[in-house]
N, C-alpha and C positions, 0 to 999 in steps of 0.2 A: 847790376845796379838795382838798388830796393825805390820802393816807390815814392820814400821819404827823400832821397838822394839824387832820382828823375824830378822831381819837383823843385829843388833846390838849387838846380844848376841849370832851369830853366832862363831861356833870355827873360821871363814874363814875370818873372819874378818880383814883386814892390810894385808891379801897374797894376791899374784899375784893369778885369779882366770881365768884358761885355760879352751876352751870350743873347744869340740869334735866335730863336726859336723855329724849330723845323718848319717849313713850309709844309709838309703836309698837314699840320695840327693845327694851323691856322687857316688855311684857304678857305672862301665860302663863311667864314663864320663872319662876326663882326670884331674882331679881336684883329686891331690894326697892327701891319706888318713894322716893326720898328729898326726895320734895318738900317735903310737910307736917314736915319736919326744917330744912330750908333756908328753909321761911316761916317759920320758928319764930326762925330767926336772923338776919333783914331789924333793922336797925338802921342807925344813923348811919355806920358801918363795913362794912357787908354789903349787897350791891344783886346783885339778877340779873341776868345777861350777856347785854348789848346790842352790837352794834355790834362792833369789831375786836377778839376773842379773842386778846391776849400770847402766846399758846402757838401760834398758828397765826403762817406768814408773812401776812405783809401781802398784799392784791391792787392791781394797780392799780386807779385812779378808775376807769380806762374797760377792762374788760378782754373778752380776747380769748380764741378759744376754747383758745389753747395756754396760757394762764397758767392754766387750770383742771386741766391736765394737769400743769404746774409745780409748781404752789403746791397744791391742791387734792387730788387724787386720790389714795386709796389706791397705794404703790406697786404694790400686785399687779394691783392692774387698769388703770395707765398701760400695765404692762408689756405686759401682756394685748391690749389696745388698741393699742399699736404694732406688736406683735407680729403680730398677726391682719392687719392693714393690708399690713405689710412683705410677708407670703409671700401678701396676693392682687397686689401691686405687683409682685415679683419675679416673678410666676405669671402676668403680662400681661394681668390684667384690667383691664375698665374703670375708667374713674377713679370711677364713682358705685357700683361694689362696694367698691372703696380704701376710699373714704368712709365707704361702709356698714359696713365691715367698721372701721373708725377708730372709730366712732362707738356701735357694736352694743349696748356694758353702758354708755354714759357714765353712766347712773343710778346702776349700782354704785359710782362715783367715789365720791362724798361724797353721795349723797341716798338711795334708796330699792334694795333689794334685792328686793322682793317685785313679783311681777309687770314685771321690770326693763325688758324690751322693751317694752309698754306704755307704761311714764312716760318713758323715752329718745328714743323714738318722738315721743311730745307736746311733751318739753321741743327739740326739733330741728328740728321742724315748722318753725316761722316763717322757719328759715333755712336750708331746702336744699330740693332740688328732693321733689316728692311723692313719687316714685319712693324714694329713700333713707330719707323716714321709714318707708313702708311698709315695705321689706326690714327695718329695724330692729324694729319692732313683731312681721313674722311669723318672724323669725328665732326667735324665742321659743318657739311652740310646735311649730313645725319642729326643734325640736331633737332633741326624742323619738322620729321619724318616719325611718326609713334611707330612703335613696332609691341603691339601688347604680347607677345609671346614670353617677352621680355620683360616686361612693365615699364615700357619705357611710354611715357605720354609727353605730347607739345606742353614744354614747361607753360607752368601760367604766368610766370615771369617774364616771357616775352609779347604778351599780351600785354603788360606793363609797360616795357620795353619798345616796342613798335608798334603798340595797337591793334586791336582785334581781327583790323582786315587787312595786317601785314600778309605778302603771299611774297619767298623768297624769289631771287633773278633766276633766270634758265638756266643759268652754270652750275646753279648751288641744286637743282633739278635733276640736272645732268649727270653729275656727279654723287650723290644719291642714289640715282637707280642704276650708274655703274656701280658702285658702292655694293647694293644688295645682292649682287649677283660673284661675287669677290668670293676667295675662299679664305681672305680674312676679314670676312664682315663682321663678325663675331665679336673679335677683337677691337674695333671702332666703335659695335655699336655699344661694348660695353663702358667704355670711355662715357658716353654718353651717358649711360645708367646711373656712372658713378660720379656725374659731373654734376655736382653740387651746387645749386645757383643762389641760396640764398642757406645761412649760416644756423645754426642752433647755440647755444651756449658754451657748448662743448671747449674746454681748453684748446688755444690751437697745435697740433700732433708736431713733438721733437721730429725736428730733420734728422736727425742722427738715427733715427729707426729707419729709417731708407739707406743707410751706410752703405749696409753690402748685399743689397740687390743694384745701387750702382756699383758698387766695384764687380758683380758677376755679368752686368748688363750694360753699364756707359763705360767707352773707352774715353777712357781721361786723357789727353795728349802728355806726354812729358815736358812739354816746353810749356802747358798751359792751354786751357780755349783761349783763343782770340792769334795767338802767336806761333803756330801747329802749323802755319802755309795749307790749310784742307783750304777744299773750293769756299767753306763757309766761316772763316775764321774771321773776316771782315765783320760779321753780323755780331759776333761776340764782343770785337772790339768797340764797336758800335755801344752795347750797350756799359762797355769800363768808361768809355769818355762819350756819354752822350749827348754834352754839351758843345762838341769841337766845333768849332766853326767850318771848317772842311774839312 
């Protein structure tokens, strides 16, 4: 069934189709929760958003990890994400830092901001080698940490970002100085290196030049991300319908 034809033979079809905004991106803010507003107005005409959101493009049935970068992805962190890939590519690195470095925030796309190297790390697992998720995962609290052997200095961006007397939590500590002692530090810290935090004018880098280091490097499901039954397939579905009300 094509995604034009699951949309079509939807019960939801012709209703007004109300979408809840995740609880975690609202909590603590001042950004009232509109839930109990939108149960109030559940009727024959009003139903909660299931399945293909009109406002978003369509994904294919079976989709691949570059239609997530297409269709999906905030544009600033495609950008970010090709960006950081291209200059460790141009910079001769190996193809599983390319990778890493392709892959570093996928979480920021469309799913989770918080802890992003962690949930990126997991949702990528099933399909690359251990080595890549790992660098994705430590890239994260490596970031804090300068390592000048490398040239890697505390961006001045996050001086911007949190303030000059931000000092990260014990875990992001913790995990850092297991981090340095790892025989793929290397590989995280250069994620880091090549993690590009604020833009130069430079066109932003065709996806299609990354073609086939994923096809030697991501295992593409044949059924699709999101539909593969792996321990993480939930997370990719997550981001085709990230509207769903459950």
């Amino acid at each position: 069934m094509t995604a034009d034809a699951r949309t079509a033979n939807s019960p939801q079809a012709g209703r007004q189709r109300m979408i809840v905004p995740a609880p975690v991106g609202i909590c603590g803010t001042a950004i009232p929760n509109p839930e109990p507003e939108l149960l109030a107005r559940l009727d024959a005409g009003h139903v909660m958003m299931m399945g293909d959101n009109p406002a978003l493009p369509r994904m294919p049935t079976k989709p691949r990890l570059l239609d997530f970068f297409r269709l999906r992805f905030q544009h600033i962190t495609a950008r970010h994400l090709l960006t950081s890939a291209a200059y460790a590519l141009d910079a001769g690195q190996d193809e599983k830092v390319v990778l890493a470095c392709l892959l570093h925030d996928i979480s920021n796309g469309c799913l989770i901001r918080v802890d992003h190297g962690y949930w990126g790390a997991q949702m990528i697992a099933p399909y690359v080698d251990e080595e890549v998720a790992w660098a994705v995962r430590y890239h994260q609290p490596l970031r804090y940490f300068a390592d000048e052997t490398v040239g890697y200095r505390y961006p001045e961006s996050y001086d911007r970002f949190f303030g000059p007397d931000y000092v990260p939590p014990d875990y992001i500590r913790r995990d850092a100085d297991h981090a340095r002692g790892h025989r793929w530090y290397m590989t995280a810290r250069l994620v880091t290196l090549y993690d590009i935090y604020f833009f130069d004018d430079a066109p932003m880098p065709d996806a299609e030049r990354f073609t086939d280091i994923i096809g030697r490097h991501f295992r593409e499901p044949e059924d699709g991300l999101g539909f593969d039954n792996s321990p993480t397939a939930h997370m990719w579905r997550t981001m085709i319908w990230p509207n769903n009300f459950l």
